[in-house]
PQR file of N, CA, C, O and H, with PARSE charges and radii, in Angstrom:
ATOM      1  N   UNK A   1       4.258  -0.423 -12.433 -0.4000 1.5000
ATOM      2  CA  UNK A   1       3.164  -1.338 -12.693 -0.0000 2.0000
ATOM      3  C   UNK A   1       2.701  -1.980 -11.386  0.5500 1.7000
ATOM      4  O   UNK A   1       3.432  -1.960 -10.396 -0.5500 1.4000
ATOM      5  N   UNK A   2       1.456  -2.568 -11.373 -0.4000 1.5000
ATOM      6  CA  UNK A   2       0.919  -2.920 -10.395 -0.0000 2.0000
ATOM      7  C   UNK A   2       2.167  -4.388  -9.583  0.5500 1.7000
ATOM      8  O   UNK A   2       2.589  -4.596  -8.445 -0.5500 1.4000
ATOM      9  H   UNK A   2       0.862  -2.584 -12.177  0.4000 1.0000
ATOM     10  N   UNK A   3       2.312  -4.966 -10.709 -0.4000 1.5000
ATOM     11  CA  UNK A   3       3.380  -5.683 -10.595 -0.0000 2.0000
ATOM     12  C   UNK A   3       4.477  -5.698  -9.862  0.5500 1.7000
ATOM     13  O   UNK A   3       4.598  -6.741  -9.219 -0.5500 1.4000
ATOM     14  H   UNK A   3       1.969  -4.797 -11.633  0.4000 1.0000
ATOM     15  N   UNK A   4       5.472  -4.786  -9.695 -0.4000 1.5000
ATOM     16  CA  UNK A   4       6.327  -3.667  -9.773 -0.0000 2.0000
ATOM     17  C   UNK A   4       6.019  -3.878  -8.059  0.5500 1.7000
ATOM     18  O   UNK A   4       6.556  -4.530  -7.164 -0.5500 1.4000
ATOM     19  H   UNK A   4       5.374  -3.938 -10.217  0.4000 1.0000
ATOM     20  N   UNK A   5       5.241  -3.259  -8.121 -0.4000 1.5000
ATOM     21  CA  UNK A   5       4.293  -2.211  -6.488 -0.0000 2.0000
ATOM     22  C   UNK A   5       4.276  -3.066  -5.635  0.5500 1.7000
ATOM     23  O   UNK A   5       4.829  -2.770  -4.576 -0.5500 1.4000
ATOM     24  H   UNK A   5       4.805  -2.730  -8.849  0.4000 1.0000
ATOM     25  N   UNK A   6       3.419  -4.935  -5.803 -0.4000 1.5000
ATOM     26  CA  UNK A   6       3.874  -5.899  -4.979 -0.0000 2.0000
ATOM     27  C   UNK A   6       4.801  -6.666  -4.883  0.5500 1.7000
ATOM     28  O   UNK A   6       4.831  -7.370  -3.874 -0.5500 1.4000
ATOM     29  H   UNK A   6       2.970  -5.176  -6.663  0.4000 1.0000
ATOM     30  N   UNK A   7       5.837  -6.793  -5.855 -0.4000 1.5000
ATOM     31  CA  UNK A   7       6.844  -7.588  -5.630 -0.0000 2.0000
ATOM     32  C   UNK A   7       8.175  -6.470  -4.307  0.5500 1.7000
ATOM     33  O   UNK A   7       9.021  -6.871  -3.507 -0.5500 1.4000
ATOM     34  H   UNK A   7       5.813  -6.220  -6.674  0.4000 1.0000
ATOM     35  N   UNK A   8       7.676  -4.923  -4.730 -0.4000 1.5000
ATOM     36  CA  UNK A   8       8.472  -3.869  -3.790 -0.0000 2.0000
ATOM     37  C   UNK A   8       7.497  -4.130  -2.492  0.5500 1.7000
ATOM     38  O   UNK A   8       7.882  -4.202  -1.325 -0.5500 1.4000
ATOM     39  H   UNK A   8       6.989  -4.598  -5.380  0.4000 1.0000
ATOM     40  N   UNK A   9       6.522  -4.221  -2.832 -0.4000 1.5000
ATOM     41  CA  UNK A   9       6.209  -4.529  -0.942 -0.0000 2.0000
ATOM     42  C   UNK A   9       6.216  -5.671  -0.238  0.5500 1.7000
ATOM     43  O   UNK A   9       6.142  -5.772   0.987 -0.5500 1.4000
ATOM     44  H   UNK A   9       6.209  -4.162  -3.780  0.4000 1.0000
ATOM     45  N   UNK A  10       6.321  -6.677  -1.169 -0.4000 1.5000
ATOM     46  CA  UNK A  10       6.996  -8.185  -0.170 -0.0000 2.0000
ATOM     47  C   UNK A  10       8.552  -8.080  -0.162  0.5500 1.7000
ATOM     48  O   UNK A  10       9.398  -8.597   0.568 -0.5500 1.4000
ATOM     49  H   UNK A  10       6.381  -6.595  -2.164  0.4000 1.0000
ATOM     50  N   UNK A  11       8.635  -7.266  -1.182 -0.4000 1.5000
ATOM     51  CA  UNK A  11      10.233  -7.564  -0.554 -0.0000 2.0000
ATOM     52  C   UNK A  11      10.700  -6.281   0.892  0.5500 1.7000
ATOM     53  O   UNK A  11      11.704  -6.343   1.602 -0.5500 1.4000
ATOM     54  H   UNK A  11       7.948  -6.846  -1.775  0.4000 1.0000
ATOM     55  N   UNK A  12       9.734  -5.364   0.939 -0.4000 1.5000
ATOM     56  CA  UNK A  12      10.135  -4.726   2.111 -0.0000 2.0000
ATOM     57  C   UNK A  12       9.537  -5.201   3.048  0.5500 1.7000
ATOM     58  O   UNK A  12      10.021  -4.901   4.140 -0.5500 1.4000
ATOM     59  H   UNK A  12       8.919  -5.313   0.362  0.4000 1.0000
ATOM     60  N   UNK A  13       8.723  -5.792   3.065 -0.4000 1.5000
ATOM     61  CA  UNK A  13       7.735  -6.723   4.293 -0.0000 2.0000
ATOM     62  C   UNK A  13       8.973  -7.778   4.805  0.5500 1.7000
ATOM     63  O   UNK A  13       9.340  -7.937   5.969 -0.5500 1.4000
ATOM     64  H   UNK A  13       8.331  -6.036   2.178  0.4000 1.0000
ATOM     65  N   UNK A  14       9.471  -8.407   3.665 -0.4000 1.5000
ATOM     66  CA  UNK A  14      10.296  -9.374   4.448 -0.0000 2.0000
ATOM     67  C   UNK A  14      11.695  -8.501   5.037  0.5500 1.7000
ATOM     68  O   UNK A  14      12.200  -8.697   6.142 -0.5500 1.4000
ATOM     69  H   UNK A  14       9.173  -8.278   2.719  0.4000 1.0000
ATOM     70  N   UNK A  15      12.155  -7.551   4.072 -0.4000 1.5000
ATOM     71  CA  UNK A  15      12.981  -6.707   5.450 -0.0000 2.0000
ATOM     72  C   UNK A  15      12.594  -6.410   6.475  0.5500 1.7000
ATOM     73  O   UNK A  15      13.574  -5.899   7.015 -0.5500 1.4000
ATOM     74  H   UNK A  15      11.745  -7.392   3.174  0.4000 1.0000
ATOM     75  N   UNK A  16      11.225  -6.359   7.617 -0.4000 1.5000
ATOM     76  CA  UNK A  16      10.707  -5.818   8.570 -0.0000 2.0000
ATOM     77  C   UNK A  16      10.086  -4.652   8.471  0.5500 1.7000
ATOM     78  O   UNK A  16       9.320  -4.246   9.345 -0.5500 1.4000
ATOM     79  H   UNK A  16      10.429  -6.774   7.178  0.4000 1.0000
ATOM     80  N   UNK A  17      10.375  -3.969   7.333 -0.4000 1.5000
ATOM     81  CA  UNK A  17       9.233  -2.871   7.011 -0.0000 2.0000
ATOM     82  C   UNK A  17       8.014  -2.898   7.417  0.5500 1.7000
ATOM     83  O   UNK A  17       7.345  -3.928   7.324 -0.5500 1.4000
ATOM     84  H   UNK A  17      10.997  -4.299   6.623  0.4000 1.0000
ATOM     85  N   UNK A  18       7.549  -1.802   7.915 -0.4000 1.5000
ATOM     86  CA  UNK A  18       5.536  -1.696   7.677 -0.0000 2.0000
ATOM     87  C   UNK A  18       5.129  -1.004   6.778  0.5500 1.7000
ATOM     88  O   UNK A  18       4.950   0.211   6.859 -0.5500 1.4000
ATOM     89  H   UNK A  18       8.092  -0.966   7.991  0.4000 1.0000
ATOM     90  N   UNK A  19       4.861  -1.947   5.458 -0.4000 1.5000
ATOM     91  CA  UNK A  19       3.930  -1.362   4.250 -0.0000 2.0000
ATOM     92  C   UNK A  19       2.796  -1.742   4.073  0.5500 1.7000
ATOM     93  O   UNK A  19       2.232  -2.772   4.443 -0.5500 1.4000
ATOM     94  H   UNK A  19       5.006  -2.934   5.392  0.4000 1.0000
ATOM     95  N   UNK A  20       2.394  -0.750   3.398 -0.4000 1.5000
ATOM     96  CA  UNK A  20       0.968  -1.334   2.771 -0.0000 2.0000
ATOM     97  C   UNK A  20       1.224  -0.994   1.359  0.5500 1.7000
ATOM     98  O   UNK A  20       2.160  -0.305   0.953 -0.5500 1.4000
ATOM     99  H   UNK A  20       2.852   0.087   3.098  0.4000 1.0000
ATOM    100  N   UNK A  21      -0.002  -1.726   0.420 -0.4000 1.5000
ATOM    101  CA  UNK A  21       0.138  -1.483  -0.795 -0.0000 2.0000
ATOM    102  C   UNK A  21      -1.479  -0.911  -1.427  0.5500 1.7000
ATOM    103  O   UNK A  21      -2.570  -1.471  -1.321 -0.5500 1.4000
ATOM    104  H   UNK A  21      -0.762  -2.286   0.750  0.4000 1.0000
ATOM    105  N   UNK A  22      -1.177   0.224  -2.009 -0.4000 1.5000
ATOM    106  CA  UNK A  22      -2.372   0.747  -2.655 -0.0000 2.0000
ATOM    107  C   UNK A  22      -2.547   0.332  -4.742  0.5500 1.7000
ATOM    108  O   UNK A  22      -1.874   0.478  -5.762 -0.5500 1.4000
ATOM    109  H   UNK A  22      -0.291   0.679  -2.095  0.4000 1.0000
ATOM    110  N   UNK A  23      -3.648  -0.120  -4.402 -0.4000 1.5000
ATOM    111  CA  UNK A  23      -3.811  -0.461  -6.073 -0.0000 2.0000
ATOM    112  C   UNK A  23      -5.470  -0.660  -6.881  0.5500 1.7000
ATOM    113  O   UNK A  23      -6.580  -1.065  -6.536 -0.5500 1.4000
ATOM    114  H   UNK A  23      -4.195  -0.238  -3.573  0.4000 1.0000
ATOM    115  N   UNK A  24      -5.038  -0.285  -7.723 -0.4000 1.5000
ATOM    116  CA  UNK A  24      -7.083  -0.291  -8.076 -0.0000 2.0000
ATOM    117  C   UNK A  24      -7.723  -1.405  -7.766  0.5500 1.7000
ATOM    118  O   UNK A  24      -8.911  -1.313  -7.459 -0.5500 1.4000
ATOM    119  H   UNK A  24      -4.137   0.044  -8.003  0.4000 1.0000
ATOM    120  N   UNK A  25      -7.064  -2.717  -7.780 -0.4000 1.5000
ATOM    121  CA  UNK A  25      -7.280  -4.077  -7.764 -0.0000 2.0000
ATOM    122  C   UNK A  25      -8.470  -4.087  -6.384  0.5500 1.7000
ATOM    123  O   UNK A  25      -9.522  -4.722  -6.455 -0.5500 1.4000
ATOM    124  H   UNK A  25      -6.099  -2.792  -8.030  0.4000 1.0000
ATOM    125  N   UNK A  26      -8.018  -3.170  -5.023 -0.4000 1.5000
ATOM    126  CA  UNK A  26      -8.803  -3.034  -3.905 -0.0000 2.0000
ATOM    127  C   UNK A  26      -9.900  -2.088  -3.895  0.5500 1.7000
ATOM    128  O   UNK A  26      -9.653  -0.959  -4.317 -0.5500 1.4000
ATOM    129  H   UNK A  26      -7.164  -2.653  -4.965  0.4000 1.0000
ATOM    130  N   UNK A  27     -11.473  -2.444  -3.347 -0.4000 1.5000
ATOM    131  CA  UNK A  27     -12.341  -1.568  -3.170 -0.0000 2.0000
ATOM    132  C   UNK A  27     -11.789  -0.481  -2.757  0.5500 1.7000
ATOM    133  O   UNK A  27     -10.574  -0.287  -2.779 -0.5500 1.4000
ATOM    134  H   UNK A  27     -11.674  -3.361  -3.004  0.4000 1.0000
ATOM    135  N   UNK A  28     -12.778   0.451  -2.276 -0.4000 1.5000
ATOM    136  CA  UNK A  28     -12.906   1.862  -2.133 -0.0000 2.0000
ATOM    137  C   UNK A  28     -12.247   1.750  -0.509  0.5500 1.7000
ATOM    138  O   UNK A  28     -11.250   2.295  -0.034 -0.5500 1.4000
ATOM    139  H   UNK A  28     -13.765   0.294  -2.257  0.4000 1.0000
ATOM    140  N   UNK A  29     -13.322   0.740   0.156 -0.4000 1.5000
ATOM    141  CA  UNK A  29     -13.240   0.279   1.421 -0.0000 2.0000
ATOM    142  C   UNK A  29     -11.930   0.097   1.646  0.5500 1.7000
ATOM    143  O   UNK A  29     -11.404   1.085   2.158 -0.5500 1.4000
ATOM    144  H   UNK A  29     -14.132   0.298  -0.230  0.4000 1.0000
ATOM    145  N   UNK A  30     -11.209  -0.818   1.446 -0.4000 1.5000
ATOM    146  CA  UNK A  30     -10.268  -1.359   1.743 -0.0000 2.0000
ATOM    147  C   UNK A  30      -8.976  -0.243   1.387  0.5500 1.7000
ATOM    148  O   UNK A  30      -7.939  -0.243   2.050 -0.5500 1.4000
ATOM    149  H   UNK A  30     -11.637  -1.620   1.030  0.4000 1.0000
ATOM    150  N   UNK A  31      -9.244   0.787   0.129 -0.4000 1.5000
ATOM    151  CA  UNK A  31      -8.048   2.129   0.220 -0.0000 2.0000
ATOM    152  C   UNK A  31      -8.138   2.971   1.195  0.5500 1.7000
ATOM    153  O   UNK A  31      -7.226   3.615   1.713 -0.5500 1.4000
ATOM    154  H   UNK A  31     -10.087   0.787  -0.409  0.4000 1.0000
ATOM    155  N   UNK A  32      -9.750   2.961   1.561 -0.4000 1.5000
ATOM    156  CA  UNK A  32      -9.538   3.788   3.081 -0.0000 2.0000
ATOM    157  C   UNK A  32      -9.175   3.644   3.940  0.5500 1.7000
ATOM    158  O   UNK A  32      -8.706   4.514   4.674 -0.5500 1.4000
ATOM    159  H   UNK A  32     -10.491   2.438   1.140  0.4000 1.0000
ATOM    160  N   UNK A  33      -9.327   1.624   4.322 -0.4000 1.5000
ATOM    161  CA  UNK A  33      -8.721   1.434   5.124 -0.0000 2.0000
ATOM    162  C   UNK A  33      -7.378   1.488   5.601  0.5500 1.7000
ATOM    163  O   UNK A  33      -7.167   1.516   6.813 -0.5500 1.4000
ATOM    164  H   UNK A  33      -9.708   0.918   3.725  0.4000 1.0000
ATOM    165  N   UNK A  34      -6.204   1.509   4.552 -0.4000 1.5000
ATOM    166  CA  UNK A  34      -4.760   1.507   4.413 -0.0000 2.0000
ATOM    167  C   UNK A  34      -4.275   3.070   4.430  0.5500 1.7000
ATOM    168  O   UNK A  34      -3.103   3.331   4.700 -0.5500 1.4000
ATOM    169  H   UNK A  34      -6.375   1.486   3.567  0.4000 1.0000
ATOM    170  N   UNK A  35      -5.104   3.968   4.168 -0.4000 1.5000
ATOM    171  CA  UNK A  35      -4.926   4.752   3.923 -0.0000 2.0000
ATOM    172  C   UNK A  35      -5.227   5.802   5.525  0.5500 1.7000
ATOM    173  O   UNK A  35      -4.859   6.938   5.825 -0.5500 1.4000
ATOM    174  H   UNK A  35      -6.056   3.755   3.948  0.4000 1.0000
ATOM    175  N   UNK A  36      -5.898   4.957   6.125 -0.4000 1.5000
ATOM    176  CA  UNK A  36      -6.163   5.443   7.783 -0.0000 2.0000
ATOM    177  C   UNK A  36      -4.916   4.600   8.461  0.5500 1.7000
ATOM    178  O   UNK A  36      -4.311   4.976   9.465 -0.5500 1.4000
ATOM    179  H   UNK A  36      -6.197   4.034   5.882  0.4000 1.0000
ATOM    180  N   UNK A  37      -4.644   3.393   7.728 -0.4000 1.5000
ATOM    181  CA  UNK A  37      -3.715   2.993   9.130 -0.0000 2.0000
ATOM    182  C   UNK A  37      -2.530   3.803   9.174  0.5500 1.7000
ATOM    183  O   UNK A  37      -1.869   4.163  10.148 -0.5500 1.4000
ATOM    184  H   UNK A  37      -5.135   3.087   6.912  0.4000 1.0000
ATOM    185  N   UNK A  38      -2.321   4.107   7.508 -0.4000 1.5000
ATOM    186  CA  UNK A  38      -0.795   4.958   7.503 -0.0000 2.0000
ATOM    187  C   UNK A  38      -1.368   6.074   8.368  0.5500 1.7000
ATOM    188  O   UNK A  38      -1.323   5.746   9.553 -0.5500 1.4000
ATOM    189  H   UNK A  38      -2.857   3.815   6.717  0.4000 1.0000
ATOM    190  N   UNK A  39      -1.724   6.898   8.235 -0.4000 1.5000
ATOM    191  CA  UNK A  39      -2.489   8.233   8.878 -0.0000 2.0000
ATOM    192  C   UNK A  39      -1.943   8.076  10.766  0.5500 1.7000
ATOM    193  O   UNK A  39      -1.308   8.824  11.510 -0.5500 1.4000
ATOM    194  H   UNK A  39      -1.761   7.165   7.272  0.4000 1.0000
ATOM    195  N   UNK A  40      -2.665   6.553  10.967 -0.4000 1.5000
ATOM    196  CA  UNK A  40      -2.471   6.687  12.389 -0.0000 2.0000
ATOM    197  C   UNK A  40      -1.276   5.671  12.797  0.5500 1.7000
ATOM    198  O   UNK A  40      -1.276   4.839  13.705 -0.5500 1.4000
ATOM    199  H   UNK A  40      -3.180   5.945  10.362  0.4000 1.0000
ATOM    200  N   UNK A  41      -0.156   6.011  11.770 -0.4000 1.5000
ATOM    201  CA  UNK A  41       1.191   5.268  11.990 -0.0000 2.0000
ATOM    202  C   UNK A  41       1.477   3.869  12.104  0.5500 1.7000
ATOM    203  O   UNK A  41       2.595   3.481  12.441 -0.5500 1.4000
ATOM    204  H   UNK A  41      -0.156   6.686  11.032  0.4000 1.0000
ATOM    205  N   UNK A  42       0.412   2.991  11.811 -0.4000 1.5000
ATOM    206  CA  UNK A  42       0.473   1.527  11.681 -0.0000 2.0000
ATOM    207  C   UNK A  42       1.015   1.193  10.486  0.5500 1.7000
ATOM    208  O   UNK A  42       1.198   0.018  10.167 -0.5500 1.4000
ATOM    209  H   UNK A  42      -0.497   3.307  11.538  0.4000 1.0000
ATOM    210  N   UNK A  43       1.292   2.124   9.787 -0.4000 1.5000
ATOM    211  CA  UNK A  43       2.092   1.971   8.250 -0.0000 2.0000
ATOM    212  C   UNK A  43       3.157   2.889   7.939  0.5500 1.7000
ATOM    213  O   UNK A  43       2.833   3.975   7.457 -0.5500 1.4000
ATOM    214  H   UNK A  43       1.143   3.078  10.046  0.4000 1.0000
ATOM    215  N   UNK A  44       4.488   2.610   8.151 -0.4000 1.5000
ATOM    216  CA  UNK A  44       5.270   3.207   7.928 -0.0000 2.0000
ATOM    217  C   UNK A  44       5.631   4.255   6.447  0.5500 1.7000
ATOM    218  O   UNK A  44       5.974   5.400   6.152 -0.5500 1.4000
ATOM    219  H   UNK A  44       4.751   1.728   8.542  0.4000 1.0000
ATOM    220  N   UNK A  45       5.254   2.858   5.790 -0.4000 1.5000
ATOM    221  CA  UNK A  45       5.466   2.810   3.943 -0.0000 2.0000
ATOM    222  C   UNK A  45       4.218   3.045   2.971  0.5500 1.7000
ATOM    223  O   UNK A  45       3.795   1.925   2.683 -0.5500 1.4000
ATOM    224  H   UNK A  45       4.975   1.928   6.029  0.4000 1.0000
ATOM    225  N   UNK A  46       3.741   3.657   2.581 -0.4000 1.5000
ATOM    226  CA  UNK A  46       2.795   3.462   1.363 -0.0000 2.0000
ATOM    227  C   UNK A  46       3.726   3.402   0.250  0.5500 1.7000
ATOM    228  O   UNK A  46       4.652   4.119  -0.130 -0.5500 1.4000
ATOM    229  H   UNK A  46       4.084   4.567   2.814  0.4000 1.0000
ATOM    230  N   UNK A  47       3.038   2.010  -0.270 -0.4000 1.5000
ATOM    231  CA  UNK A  47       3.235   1.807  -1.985 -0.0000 2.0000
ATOM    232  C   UNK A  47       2.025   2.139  -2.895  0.5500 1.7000
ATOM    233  O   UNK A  47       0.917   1.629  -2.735 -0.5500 1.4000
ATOM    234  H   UNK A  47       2.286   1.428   0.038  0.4000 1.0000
ATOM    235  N   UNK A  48       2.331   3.046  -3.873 -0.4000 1.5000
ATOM    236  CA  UNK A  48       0.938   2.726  -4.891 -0.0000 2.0000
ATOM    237  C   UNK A  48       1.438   2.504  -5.894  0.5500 1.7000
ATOM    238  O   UNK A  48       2.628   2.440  -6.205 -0.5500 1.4000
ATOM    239  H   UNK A  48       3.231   3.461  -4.003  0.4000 1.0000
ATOM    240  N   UNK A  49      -0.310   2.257  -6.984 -0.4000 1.5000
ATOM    241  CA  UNK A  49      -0.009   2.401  -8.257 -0.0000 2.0000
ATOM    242  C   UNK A  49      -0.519   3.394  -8.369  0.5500 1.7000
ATOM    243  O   UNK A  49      -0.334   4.210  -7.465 -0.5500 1.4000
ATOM    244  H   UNK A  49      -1.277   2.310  -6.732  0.4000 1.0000
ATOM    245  N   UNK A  50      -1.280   3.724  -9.378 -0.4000 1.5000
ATOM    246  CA  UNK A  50      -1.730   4.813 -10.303 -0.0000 2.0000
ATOM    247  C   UNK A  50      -3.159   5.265  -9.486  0.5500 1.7000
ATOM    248  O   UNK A  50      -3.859   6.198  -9.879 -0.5500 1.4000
ATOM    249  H   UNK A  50      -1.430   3.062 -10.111  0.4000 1.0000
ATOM    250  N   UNK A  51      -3.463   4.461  -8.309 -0.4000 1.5000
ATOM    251  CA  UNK A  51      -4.673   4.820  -7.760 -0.0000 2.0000
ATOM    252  C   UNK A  51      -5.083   5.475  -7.283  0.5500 1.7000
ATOM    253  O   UNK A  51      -6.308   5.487  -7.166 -0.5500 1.4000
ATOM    254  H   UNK A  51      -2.894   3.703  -7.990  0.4000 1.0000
ATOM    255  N   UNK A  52      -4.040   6.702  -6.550 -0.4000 1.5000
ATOM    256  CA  UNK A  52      -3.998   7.703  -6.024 -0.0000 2.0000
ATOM    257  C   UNK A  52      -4.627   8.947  -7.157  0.5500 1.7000
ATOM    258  O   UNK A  52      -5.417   9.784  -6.720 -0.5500 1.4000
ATOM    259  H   UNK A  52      -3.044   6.693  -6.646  0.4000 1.0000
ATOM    260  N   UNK A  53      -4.193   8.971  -8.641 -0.4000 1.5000
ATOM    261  CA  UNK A  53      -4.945   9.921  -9.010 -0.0000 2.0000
ATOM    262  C   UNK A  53      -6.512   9.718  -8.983  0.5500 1.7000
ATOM    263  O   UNK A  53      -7.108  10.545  -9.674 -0.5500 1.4000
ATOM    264  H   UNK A  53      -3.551   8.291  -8.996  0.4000 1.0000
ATOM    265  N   UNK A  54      -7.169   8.954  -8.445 -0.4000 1.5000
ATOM    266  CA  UNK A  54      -8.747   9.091  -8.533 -0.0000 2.0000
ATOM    267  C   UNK A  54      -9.098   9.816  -7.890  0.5500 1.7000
ATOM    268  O   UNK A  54     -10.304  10.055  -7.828 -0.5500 1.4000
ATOM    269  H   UNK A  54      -6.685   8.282  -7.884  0.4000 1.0000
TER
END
């Protein structure tokens, strides 16, 4: 659950992790944007929800 998805990425954020979190909740804009930083290694971690099947 979307739920689920951010409580797992603050809790790896506060381990020192680099995540991001993907979820329908964010424009189009803003999945591309997370979705380029992982690409160019500014994001170690992707979390999603279900947003990836679109």
């Amino acid at each position: 659950t979307r739920r689920n998805a951010k409580w797992l990425t603050v809790e790896m954020i506060q381990d020192g992790h680099q995540v991001s979190l993907l979820s329908g909740e964010l424009t189009v804009e803003q999945r591309a944007s997370i979705i380029q930083r992982f690409r160019d290694g500014k994001e170690k971690v992707l979390i999603t929800t279900n947003v990836c099947a679109r």
